[in-house]
C-alpha beads as a LAMMPS data file, in Angstrom:
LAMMPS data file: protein, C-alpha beads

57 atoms
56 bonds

1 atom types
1 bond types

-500.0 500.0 xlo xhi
-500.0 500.0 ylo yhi
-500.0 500.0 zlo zhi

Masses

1 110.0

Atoms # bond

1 1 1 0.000 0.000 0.000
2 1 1 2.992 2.308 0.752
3 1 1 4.041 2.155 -3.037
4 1 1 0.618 3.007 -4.084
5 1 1 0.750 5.877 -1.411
6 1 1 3.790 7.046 -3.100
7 1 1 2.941 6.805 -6.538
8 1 1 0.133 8.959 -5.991
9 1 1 2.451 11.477 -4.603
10 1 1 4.378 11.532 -7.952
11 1 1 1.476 11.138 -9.964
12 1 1 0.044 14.830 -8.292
13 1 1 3.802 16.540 -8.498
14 1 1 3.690 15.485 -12.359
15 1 1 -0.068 16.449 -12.865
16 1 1 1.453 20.194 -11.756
17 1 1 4.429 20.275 -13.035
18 1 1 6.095 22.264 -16.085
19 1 1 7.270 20.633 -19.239
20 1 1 10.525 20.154 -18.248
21 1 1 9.750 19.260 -14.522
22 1 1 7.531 16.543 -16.240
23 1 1 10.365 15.331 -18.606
24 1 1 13.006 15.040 -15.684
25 1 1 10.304 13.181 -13.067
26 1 1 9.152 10.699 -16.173
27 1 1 13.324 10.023 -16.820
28 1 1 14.442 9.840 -13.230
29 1 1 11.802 8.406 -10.818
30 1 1 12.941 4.647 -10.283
31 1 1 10.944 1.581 -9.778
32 1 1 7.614 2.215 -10.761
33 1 1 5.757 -0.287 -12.846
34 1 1 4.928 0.128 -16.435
35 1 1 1.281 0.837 -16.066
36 1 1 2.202 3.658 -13.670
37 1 1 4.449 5.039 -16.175
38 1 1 1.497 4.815 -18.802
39 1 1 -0.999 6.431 -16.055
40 1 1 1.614 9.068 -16.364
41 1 1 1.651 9.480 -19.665
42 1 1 -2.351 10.487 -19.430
43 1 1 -0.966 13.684 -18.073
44 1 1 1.905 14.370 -20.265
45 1 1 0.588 17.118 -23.528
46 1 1 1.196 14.973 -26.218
47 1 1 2.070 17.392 -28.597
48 1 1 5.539 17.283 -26.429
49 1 1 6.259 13.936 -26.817
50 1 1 9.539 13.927 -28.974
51 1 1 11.180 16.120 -26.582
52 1 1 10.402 13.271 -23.960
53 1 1 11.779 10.638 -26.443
54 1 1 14.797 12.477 -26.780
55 1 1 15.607 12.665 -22.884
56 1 1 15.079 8.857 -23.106
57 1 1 17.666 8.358 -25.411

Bonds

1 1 1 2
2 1 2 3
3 1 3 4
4 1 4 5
5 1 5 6
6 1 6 7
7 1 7 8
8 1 8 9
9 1 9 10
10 1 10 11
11 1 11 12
12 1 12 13
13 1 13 14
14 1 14 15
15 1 15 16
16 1 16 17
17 1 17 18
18 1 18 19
19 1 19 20
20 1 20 21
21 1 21 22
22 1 22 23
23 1 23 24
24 1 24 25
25 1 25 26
26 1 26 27
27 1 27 28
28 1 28 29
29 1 29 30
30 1 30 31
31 1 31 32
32 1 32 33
33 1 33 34
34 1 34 35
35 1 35 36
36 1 36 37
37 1 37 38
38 1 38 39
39 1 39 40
40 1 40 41
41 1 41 42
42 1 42 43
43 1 43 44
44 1 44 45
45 1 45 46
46 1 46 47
47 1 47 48
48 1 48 49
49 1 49 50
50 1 50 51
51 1 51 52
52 1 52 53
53 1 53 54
54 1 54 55
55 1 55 56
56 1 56 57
């Protein structure tokens, strides 16, 4: 239940965040699962989404 706890923390800090606050949470938070990284990806404009690819590369 902690994680979940947690994950909802980052999931609010990313709903508010800028661009680039969004781009270096999605890159550097560490061991979330892959549908919490897609849950993030609900709130990330998609319009912005090769300047995410490129910070993944």
């Amino acid at each position: 239940m902690e994680g979940q706890e947690n994950f909802e923390h980052i999931k609010e800090r990313f709903i508010t965040a800028d661009l680039d606050d969004k781009i270096k949470m999605y890159t550097s938070v560490q061991g979330l699962s892959v549908e919490q990284y897609k849950e993030l990806l609900k709130y990330f404009p998609i319009k912005h989404l090769a300047a995410l690819e490129k910070a993944m590369n």
